[in-house]
C-alpha positions in Angstrom: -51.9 -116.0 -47.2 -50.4 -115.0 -50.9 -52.9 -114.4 -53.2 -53.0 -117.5 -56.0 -50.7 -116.8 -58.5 -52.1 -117.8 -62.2 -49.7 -119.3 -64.2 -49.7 -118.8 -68.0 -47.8 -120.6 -70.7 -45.0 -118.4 -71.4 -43.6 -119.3 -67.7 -43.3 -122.9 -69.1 -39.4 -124.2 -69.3 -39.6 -125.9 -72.3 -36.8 -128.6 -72.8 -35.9 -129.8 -76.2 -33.7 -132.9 -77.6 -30.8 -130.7 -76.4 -30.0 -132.7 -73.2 -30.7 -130.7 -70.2 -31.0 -127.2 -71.8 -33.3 -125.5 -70.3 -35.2 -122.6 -72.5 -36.8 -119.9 -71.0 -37.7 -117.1 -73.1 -35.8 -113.7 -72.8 -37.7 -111.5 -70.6 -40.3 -114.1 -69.0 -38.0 -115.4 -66.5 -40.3 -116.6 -64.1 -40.3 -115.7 -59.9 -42.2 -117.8 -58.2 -41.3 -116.7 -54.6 -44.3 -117.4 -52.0 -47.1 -118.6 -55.1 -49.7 -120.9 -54.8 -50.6 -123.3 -57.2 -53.2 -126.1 -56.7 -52.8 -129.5 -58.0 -56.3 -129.5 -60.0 -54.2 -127.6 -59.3 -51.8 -126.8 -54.7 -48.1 -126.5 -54.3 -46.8 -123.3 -52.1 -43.5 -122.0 -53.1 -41.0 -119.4 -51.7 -37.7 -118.2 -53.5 -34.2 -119.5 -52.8 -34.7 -123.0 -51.0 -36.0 -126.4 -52.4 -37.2 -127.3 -55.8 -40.7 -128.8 -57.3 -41.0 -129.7 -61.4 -44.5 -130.3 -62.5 -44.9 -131.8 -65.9 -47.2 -130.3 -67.5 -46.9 -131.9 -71.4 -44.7 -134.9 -73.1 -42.9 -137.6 -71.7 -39.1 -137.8 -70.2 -36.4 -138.7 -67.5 -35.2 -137.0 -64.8 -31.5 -137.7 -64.2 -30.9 -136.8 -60.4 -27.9 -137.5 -58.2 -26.8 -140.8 -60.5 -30.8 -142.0 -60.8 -33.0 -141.6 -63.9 -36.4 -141.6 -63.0 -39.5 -141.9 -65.9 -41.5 -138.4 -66.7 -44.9 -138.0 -67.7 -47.3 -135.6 -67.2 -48.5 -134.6 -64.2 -45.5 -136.3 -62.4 -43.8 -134.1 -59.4 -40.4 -134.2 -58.5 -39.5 -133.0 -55.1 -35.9 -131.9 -55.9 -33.9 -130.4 -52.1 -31.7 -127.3 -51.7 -28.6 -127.8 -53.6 -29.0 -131.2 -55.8 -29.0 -131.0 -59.6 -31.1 -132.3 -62.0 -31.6 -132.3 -65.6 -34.3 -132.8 -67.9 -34.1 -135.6 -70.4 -36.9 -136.2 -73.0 -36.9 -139.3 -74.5 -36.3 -139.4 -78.1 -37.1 -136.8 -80.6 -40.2 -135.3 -77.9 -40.0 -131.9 -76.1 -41.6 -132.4 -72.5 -42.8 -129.3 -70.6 -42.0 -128.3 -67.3 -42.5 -125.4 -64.4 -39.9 -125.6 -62.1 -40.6 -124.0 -58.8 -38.7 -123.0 -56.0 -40.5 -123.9 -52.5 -40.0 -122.7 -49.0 -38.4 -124.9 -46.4 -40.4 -124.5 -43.5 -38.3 -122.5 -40.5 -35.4 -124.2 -38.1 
């Protein structure tokens, strides 16, 4: 098994009132291929497949396939292999995400 991966806040994806911009900062892309990450902390995750968005601070909508779902934190979205999704906060508020990428298991 990986070891645990401890996240800090610079691999946040912070989303402002730009809709759906995501802002990573130069440099601090984040690669979360095969990390663990417990749920009081725990969500496993492997590059290049599905995608999990944890909420970590502030309050917004997820806009997925034509459906807007409410945001706050600790909500996570289960998002699959190829769908897009944006990031909406609602009004004037930044909300705070991680956005991982998680390993389907094998055919």
């Amino acid at each position: 098994m990986p070891e645990p991966m401890h996240l800090q806040l610079k691999d946040c994806v912070r989303v402002t009132e730009d809709w759906g911009q995501m802002h990573v900062p130069p440099g601090d892309r984040p690669s979360f291929a095969h990390c663990v990450v417990t749920s009081a902390g725990v969500i496993e995750f492997a590059e290049h497949h599905d995608r999990q968005v944890l909420v970590l601070s502030g309050h917004g909508l997820a806009n997925i396939a034509g459906y807007s779902f409410p945001l706050t934190v600790n909500d996570i979205l289960q998002i699959p292999h190829g769908i897009q999704f944006e990031i909406e906060p609602i009004a004037n508020n930044t909300i705070t995400v991680l956005i991982f990428h998680t390993a389907r298991p094998a055919p």
